[in-house]
C-alpha positions as CSV (number, residue, x, y, z in Angstrom):
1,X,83.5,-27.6,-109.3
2,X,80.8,-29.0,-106.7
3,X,78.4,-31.3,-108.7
4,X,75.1,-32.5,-107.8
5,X,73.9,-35.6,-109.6
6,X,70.0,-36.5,-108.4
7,X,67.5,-38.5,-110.6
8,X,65.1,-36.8,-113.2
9,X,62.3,-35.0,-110.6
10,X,64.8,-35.4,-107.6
11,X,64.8,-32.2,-106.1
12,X,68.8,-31.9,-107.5
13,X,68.1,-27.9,-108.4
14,X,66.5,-27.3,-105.1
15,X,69.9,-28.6,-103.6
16,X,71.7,-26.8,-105.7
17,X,70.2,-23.3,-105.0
18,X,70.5,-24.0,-101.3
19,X,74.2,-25.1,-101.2
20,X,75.2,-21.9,-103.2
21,X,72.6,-19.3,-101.5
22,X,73.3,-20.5,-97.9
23,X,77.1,-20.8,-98.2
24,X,80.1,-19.2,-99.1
25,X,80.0,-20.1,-102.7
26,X,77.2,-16.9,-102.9
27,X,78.4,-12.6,-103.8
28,X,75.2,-12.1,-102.5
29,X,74.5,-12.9,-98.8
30,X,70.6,-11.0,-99.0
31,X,69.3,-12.8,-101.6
32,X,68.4,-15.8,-99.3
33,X,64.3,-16.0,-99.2
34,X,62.8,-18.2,-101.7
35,X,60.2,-18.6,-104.1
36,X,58.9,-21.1,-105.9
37,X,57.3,-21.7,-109.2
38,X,53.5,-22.7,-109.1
39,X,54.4,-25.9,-110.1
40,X,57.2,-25.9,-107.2
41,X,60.4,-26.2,-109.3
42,X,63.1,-24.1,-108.2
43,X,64.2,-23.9,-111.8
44,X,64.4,-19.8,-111.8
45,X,67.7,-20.4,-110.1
46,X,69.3,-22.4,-113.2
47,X,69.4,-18.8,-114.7
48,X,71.8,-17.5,-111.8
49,X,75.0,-17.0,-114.4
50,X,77.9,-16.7,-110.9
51,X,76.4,-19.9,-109.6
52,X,76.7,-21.9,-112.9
53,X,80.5,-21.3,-112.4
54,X,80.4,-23.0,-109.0
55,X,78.0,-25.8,-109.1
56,X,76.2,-27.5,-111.6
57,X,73.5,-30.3,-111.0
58,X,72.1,-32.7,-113.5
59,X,71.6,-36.3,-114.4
60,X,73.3,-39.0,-115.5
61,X,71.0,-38.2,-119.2
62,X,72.5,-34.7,-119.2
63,X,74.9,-33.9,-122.1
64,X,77.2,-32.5,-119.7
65,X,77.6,-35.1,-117.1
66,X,81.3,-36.1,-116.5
67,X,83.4,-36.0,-113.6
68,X,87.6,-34.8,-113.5
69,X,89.4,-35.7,-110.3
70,X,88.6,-32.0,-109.3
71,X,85.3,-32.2,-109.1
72,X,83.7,-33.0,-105.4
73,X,80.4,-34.9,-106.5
74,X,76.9,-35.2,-104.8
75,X,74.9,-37.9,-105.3
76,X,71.3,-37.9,-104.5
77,X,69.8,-41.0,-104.9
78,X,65.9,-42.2,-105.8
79,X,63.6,-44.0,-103.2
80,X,61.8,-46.7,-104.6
81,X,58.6,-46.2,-103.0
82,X,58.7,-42.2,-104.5
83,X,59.4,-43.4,-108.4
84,X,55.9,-41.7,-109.8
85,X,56.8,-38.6,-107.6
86,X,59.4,-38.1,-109.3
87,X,58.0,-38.6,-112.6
88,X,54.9,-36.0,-112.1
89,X,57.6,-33.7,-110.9
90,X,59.4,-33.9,-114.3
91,X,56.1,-33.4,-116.2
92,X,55.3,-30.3,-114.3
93,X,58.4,-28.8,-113.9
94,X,60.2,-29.2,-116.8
95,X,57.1,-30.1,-119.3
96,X,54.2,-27.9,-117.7
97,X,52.4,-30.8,-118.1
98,X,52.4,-31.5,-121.9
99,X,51.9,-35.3,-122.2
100,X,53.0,-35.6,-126.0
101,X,56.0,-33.4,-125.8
102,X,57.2,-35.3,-122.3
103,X,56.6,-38.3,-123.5
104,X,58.3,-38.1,-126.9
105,X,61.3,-37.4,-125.0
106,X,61.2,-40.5,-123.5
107,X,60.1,-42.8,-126.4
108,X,60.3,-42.5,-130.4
109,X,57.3,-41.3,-131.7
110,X,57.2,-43.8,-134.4
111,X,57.0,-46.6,-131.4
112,X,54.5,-44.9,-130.0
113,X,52.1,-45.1,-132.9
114,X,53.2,-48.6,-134.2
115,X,52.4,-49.7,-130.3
116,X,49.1,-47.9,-130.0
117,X,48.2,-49.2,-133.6
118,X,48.8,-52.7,-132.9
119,X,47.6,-52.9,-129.4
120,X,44.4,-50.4,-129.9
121,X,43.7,-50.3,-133.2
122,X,44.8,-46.8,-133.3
123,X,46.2,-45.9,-136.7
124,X,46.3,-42.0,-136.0
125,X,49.2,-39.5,-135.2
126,X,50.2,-39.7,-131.6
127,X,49.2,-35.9,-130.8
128,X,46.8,-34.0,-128.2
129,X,43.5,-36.0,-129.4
130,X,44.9,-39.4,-128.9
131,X,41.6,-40.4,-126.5
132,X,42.8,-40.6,-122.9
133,X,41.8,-43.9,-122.0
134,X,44.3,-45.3,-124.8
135,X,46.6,-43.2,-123.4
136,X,46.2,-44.5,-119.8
137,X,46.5,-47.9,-120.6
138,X,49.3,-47.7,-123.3
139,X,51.2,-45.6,-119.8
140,X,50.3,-48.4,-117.6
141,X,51.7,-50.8,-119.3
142,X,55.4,-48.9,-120.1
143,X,55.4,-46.9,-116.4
144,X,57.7,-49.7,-114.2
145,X,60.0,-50.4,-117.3
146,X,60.5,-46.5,-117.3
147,X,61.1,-46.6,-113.4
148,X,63.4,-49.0,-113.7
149,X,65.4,-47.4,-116.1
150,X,65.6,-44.2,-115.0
151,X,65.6,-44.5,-110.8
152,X,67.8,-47.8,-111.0
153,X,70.3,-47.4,-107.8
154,X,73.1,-49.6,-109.8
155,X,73.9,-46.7,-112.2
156,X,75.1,-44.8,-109.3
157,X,77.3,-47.4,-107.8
158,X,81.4,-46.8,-108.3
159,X,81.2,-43.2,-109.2
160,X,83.7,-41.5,-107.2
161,X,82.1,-38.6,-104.7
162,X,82.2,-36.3,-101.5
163,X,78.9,-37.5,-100.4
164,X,76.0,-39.4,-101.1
165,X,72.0,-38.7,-99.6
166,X,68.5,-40.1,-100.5
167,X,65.8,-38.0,-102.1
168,X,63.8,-38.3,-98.2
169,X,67.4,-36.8,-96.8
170,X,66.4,-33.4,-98.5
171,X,62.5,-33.7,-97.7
172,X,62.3,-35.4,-93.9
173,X,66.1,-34.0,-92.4
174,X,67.1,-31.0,-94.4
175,X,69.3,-29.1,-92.2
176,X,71.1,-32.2,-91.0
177,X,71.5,-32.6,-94.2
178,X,72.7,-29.8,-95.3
179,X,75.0,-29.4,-92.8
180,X,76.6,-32.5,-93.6
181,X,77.0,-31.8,-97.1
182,X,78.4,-28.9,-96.5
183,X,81.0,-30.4,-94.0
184,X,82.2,-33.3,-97.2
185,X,82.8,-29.9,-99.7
186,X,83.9,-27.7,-97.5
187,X,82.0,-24.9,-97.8
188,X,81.0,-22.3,-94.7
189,X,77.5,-22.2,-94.0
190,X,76.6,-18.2,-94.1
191,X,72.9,-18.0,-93.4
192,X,70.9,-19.1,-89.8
193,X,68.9,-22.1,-89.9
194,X,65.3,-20.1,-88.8
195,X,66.0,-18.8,-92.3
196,X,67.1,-22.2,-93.7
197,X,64.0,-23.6,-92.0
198,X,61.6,-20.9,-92.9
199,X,63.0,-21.7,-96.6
200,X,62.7,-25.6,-96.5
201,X,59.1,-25.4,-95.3
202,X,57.8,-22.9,-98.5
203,X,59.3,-25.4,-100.3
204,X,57.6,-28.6,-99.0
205,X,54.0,-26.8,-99.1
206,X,55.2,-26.3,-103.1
207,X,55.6,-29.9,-103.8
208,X,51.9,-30.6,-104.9
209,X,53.5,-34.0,-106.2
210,X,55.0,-35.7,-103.1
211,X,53.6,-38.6,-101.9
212,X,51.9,-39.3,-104.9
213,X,53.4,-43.1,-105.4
214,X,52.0,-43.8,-101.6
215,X,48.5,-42.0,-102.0
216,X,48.2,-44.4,-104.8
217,X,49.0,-47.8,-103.3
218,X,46.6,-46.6,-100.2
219,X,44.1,-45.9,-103.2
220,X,44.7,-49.0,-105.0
221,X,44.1,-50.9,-101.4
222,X,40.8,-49.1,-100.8
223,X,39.6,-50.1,-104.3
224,X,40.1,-54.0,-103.9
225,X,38.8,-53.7,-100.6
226,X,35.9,-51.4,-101.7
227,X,36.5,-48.9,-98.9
228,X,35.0,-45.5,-99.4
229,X,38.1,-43.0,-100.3
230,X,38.7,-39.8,-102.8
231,X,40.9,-40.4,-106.0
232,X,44.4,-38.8,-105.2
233,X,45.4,-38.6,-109.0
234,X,46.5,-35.2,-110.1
235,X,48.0,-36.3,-113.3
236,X,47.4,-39.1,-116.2
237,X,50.6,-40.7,-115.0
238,X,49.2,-41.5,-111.6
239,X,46.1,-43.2,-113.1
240,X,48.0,-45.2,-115.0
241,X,50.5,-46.4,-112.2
242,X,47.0,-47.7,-110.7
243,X,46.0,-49.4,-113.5
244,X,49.5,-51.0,-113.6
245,X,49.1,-51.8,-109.6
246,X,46.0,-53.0,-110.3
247,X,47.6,-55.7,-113.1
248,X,49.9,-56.4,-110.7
249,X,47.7,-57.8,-108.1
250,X,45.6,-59.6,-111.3
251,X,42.8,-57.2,-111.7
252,X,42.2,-55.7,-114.8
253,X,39.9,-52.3,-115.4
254,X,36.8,-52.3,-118.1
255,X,38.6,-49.5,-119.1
256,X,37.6,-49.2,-123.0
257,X,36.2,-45.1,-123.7
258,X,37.1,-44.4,-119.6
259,X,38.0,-41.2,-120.5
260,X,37.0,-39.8,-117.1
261,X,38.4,-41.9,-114.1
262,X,36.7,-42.2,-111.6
263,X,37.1,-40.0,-108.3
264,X,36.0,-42.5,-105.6
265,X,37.3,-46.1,-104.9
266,X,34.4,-47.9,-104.8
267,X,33.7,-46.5,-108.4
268,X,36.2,-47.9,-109.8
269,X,35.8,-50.9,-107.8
270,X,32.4,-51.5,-109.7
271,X,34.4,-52.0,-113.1
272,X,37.6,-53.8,-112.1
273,X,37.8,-57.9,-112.5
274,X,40.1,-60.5,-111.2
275,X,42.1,-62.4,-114.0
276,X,43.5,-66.0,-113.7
277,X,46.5,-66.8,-115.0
């Protein structure tokens, strides 16, 4: 079986629906023009019951991850400066942006409230009315650890496989790409690339969350320089990567009942502070 292994939010089902809808591994040559969710998951081909016979893709987390001498791997590896994409991408597409169910996947919910209880003072269930800016700052200070664990290149290193691509191989040089994957698995490619391209271009308008990570470095430079420049965040996740930027460079946000971040730099430049250590 041909197996794609990609990090959580690593466009791994994308991939997938490609390398069996443009090849030979498809019964169904017409069924080639794509659509994508609003959230821009291709997750509507994970239901495709001839495919799952042929390819599966997954993480290293997944319950069924292993790997026989049969199988002929693809690994699709993270890049560092697209962590919190990848991270918005798994809250939309796979949580529809639920921030207590995602993130109770990710940490016991009995940490979570012991944590917010000792560090805010908030002795109350960790559900939907937790106030936002507790929130914020509890995800600020636990986002990098979470990178780290779940985009770390080691884990990938000696497992046996046909091929191995970044995350920017699928977005910036698809079809070269593609065509290289499908020269490791041997598989014929059955559809033209004006069709591939046409394809690959739908999907790149879907992605509302790449780039994220890099819009919010630029934004954290604009703040500490208090240039003029719109707020990029789309989800609670990328305000607190800028808070946790922000530590990072020692500045530290009056953030107590911010609730509401705000949407231009020099805004939130008014209420940041440098801390000496």
């Amino acid at each position: 079986m041909i197996k794609i292994l990609f990090p959580p939010g690593g466009y791994g089902t994308y991939l997938a629906r490609c390398l069996y809808n443009y090849t030979n591994l498809s019964i169904n040559t017409s069924d080639v023009f794509f659509e994508f969710a609003s959230s821009g998951s291709s997750h509507i081909f994970r239901e495709n019951t001839d495919a799952k016979t042929k390819i599966w893709q997954g993480h290293l987390t997944s319950p069924d991850w292993s790997i026989n001498n049969t199988d002929q791997l693809i690994i699709v590896l993270p890049n560092k400066e697209h962590h919190l994409d990848y991270f918005n991408n798994q809250f939309d597409k796979n949580y529809n942006q639920k921030i207590v169910k995602y993130i109770s996947l990710l940490l016991p919910i009995d940490d979570i409230s012991n944590k917010l209880k000792i560090n805010w003072n908030y002795d109350q269930p960790f559900d939907s009315t937790v106030p936002r800016y507790i929130l914020r700052e509890f995800f600020s200070f636990w986002i990098q650890d979470c990178f780290n664990n779940s985009y770390a290149l080691e884990k990938y290193a000696n497992i046996p496989n046909k091929i191995t691509i970044n995350t920017q191989d699928i977005i910036l040089n698809f079809e070269n790409t593609f065509n290289a994957i499908c020269l490791a698995t041997n598989l014929t490619k059955t559809v033209d690339n004006k069709t591939i391209r046409k394809n690959h271009e739908t999907f790149l308008l879907a992605q509302r969350h790449y780039g994220s990570q890099l819009k919010c470095d630029q934004w954290v430079n604009a703040i500490i320089e208090g240039n003029e420049m719109d707020s990029p965040c789309k989800t609670i996740f990328d305000e607190a990567y800028i808070q946790h930027s922000l530590r990072a460079l020692s500045y530290e946000i009056k953030c107590n009942g911010l609730n509401n971040f705000p949407v231009l730099s020099t805004d939130l430049n008014k209420i940041i502070y440098k801390v000496l250590h």
